[in-house]
N, C-alpha and C positions, 0 to 999 in steps of 0.2 A: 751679246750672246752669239755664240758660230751657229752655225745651221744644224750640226749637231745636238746639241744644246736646245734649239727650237723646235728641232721634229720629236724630241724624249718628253717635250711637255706641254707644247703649245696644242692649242685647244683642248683642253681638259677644264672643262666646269663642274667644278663641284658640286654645284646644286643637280647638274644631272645625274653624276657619275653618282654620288650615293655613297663615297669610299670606295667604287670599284675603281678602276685603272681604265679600262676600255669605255665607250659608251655602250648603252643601251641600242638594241635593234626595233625598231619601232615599225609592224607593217600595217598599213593605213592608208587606206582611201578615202574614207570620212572623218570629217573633224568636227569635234559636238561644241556649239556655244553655248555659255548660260542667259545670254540675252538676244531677243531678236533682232534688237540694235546693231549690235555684231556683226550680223551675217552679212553686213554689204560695206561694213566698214570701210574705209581704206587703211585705219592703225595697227587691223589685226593684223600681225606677223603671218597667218597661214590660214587660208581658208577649205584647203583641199590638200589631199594627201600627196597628188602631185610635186609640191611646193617641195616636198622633201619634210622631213626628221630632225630629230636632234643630228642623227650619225650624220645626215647630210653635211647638217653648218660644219659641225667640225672637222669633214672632210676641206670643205672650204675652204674656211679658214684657215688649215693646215697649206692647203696649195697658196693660199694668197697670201700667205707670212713667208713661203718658200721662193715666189714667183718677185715676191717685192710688189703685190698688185693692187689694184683701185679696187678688183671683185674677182667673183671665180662663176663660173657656170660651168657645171658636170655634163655629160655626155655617154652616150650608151656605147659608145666606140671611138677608137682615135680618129676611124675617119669620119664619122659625125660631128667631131671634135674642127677635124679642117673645114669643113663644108658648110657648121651654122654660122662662123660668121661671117662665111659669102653670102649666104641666104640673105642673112639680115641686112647688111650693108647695100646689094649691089639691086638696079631696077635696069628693066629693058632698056636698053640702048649705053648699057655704060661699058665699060672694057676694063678687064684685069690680065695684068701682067702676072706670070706664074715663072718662077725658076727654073731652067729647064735641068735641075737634079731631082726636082718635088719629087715627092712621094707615088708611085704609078695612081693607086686608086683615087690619089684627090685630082691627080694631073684627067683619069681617065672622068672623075663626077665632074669637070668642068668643061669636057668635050665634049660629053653626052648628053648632061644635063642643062648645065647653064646656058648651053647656046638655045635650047626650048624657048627661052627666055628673053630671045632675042641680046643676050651678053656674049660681048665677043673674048675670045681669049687669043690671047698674046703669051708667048715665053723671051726669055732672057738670056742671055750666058750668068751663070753664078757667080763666075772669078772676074767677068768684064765690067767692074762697076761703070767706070765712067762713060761706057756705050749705053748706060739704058737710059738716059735724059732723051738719046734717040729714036727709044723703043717707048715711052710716051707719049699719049696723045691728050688732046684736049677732053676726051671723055673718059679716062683713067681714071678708074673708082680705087682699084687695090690695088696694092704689091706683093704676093707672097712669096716667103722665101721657104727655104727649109737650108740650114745649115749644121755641120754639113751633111752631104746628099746621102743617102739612110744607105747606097748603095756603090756611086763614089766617091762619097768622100770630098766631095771639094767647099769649101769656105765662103762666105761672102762676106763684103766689107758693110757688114745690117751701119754700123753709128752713117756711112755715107750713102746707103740707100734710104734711110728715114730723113736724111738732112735735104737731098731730093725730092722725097714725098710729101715733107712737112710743107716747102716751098711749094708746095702746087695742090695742097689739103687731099690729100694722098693717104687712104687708110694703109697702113703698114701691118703684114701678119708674118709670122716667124712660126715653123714647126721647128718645136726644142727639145723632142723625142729623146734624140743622139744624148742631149746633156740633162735631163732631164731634172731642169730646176736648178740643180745644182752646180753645174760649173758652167753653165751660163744667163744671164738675167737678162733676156731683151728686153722688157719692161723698162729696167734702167737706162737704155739705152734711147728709149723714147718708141720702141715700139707698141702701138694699138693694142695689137692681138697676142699674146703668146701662146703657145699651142702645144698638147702634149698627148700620147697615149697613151691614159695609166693604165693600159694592160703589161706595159712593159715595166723600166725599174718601178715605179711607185708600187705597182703589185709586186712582182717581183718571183713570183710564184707561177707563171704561165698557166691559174686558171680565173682570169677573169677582164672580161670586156669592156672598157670603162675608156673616156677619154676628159682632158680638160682643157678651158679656154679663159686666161686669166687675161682681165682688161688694164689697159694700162692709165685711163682715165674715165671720168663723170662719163664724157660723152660718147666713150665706145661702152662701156656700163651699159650706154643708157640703150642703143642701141640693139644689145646684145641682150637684154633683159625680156627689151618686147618682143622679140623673135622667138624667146625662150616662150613668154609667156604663151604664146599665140601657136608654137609646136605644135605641143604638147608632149614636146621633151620629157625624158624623166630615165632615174638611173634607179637599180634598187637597193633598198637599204641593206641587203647583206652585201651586195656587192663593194657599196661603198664602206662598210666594214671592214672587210678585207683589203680594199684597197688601204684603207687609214691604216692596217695593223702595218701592212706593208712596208706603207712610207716611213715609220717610227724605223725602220732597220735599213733604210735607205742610202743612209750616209756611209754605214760600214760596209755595204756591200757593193756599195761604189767605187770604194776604196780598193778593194778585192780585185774587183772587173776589170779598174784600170790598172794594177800592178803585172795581172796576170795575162791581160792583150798587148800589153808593151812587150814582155818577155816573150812572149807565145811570136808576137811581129817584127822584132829583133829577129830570132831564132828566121823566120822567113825570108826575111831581106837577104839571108846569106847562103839560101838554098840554090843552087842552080837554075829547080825547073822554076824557078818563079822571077818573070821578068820585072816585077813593082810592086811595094807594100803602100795602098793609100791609106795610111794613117796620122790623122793631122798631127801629131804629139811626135810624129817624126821628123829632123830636123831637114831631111831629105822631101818632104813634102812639100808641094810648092806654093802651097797656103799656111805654111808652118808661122811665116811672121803674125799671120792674122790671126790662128789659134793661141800666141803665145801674147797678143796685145789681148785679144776678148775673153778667153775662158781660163776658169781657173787648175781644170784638169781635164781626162779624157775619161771614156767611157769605156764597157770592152768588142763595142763595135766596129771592126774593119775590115776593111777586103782586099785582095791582093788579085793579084793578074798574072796567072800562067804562061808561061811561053808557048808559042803555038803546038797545040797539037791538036788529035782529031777530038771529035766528040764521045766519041765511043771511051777515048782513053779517059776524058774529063768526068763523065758518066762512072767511069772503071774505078777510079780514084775516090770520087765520091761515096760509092757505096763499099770500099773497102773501110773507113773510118765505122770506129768500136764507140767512141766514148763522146761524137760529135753528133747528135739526133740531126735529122735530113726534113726539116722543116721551115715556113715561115716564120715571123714575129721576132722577137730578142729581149734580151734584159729580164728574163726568168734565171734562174738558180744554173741551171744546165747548159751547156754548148751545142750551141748548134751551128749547122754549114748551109748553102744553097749554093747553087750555081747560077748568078745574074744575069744573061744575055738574053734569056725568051723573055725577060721584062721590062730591056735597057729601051727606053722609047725616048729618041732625040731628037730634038729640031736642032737647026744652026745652029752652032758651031755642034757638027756630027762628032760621036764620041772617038777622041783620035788612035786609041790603045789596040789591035786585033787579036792581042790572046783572052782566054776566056776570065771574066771577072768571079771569085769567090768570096762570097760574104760569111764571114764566123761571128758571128754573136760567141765570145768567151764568158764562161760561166762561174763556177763558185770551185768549180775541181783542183786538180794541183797541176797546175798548168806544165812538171813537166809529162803528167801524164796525157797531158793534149797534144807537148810535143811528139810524145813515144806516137802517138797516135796518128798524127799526121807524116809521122818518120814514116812508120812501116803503110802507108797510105800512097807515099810516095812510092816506096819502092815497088808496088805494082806498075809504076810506069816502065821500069826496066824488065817486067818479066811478060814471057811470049803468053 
C-alpha cells in the first residue's frame, strides 16, 4: 500500500466509526468502570480522560503507520513536541548536541531552560558530519537534528550521524517538519525520535496547535511514555480531529506544495535581485546529493537571499506582496513570506551569506499568481 492509500483508510475501526467515515469526538475527563477491580488495574486501556479517545488512537496510529514507528505520542505544540523528549531522556549533568540550523524556539528551550538543570548544550555544523565525533563528549546524552533547517535550508547526512550515536548509545532526534512524514522516514533510518509540527501540513489548514513524537523503538517508547505519563501532557479531542481530517488529504496537497515551490524557485534563481535559492530539490543546492539519496520529494518550503540592500528596501518589498500573508508557521493552504535575519542565531561555523534571507512557505494558489506577485513586489525596488 503507497502512503496515499494509508492515509484514505488506515485507522478506521468499524466497531467505533458506526458506518460514519470520521471518528467520533469524545470530551472526557472521567472514565466510569463496572468493577472496583478495575480501577487500579494495570489491563485497563484508560483510566482517565487524559489518556486520550478513541480520536486520539487513531490519530496515532495514523502518524505511526505514516512515521513507520514503534509508537506515537501527541503534543499540544511542535515545540512541545522537540522538548518532551529532551525532558524525558536527559538528567543533570548530561550534554546535548543541537544542530546549529534547529528550530530557534527548541534551540532558545535548551538555553534557557535545560541548562536550569544543570544540562549543558553543545551545537554542530549541519553539513559538517564527520566533525562532530569531535564535538562529543563522554557525557552526550542526544543528538538533535532538524533537517533541513526550517530556515536554511541545509541537509544532514542523519544514516551517518545515528551510525555515530548508536556507537557511543547516543539518543538520536530528528525534527521532520520540512517533510512531514512523508518524503522522509528517519525512523527507518535508525533514528530514536522523529519529530513533527502537526500544526503545519498534517493540519493543513493554519488553525490548529498540535505536535508529534513518533519512537523508533520499545526503548525510547518506553522512555517517552513515562514522561508522558508523569506531564501531564494532553492534546484535545477536537484538535486532534482536525488534525486526523487533515492528514487524510495530506498526500495531495503535498503534491501541490511541492510542484508549486519548484516553479515559484526556479522562476527566482533567475531574477537578478536575488543572490541564492536554498532549495534542496535544487541541483544547485550543495546538499542536493543528500536530498536526492534520503527523501523522496520536497515540500513547498524555502528561502532565498537577496542581494545586498538596505533594510528599509527589504521591509518595502515585503509589504508590497498581495497574495503572500506576512506571518509565522507554514504548510497551511495559503502563502506566506517572512524575513529571517532578526531570528538567524549561529554559533560556529557563522552564517557565511550577507544579504537578507526570505522564507516562503508556498501554498495551494496558482503559483503563477505568486509569481505575478513577487514580480510586481520586486519592482518596488526600482521605484524612488
Amino acid at each position: 500500500m503507497s502512503d496515499h492509500t494509508k492515509l484514505a483508510h488506515l485507522s478506521r475501526d468499524e466497531q467505533v466509526l458506526q458506518g460514519a467515515v470520521n471518528p467520533p469526538i469524545h470530551r472526557a475527563s472521567t472514565i466510569l468502570f463496572e468493577r472496583a477491580e478495575d480501577l487500579y488495574s494495570n489491563k485497563t486501556k484508560r483510566s482517565y480522560g487524559i489518556q486520550g479517545m478513541s480520536v486520539h488512537d487513531s490519530l496515532r496510529e495514523a502518524f505511526c503507520t505514516l512515521e513507520q514507528a514503534h509508537s506515537v505520542v501527541l503534543a499540544p505544540s511542535g515545540l512541545a513536541a522537540c522538548t518532551m523528549p529532551l525532558l524525558a531522556i536527559c538528567s543533570a549533568g548530561d550534554h546535548v548536541l543541537l544542530s546549529n540550523n534547529i528550530y530557534g524556539p527548541t534551540r532558545k528551550f535548551c538555553q534557557n531552560q535545560l541548562t536550569k538543570f544543570n544540562i549543558e548544550i553543545g551545537f554542530f555544523d549541519p553539513e559538517s558530519t564527520n566533525d562532530i565525533a569531535h564535538d562529543i563528549k563522554p557525557n552526550t546524552k542526544a543528538i538533535f537534528m532538524e533537517s533541513p533547517g526550517s530556515l536554511t535550508m541545509e541537509l544532514t547526512d542523519i544514516p551517518a550521524i545515528v551510525a555515530i550515536a548508536k556507537e557511543r548509545n547516543i539518543w538520536t532526534l530528528v525534527d521532520n517538519t520540512w517533510a512531514a512524514g512523508w518524503f522522509l522516514k528517519p525512523i527507518t533510518m535508525g533514528v530514536d525520535f522523529s519529530i513533527q509540527a502537526a500544526s503545519k501540513y498534517p493540519c493543513g489548514h493554519s488553525d490548529v496547535l498540535m505536535g508529534m513524537i513518533a519512537t523508533g523503538s520499545k526503548a525510547a517508547d518506553r522512555v517517552l511514555q513515562k514522561f508522558n505519563a508523569d506531564s501531564g501532557n494532553f492534546v484535545s479531542p477536537d484538535d486532534a480531529w482536525l488534525v486526523l481530517r487533515g492528514l487524510r488529504t495530506m498526500g495531495a496537497r503535498l503534491e501541490r506544495h511541492q510542484t508549486s515551490a519548484l516553479k515559484v524557485a526556479n522562476w527566482l534563481s533567475k531574477r537578478t535581485e536575488v543572490a541564492k535559492v536554498l532549495h534542496p530539490a535544487l541541483p544547485e543546492h550543495p546538499n542536493h546529493d543528500l536530498w536526492q539519496r534520503d527523501f523522496t520529494g520536497s515540500s513547498g518550503l524555502f528561502s532565498f537571499i537577496l542581494r545586498p540592500i538596505p533594510e528599509t528596501q527589504v521591509l518595502k518589498l515585503l509589504n508590497a506582496l498581495k497574495y503572500f500573508g506576512l506571518g509565522f508557521s507554514w504548510g497551511g493552504y495559503e502563502s506566506l513570506a517572512i524575513h529571517c535575519d532578526p531570528q538567524l542565531t549561529r554559533t560556529a561555523p557563522k552564517w557565511p551569506d550577507q544579504g537578507t534571507i526570505i522564507r516562503l512557505s508556498i501554498g495551494l494558489e496558482d503559483p503563477d499568481d505568486l509569481i505575478a506577485d513577487l514580480s510586481q513586489a520586486f519592482k518596488t525596488q526600482t521605484q524612488s
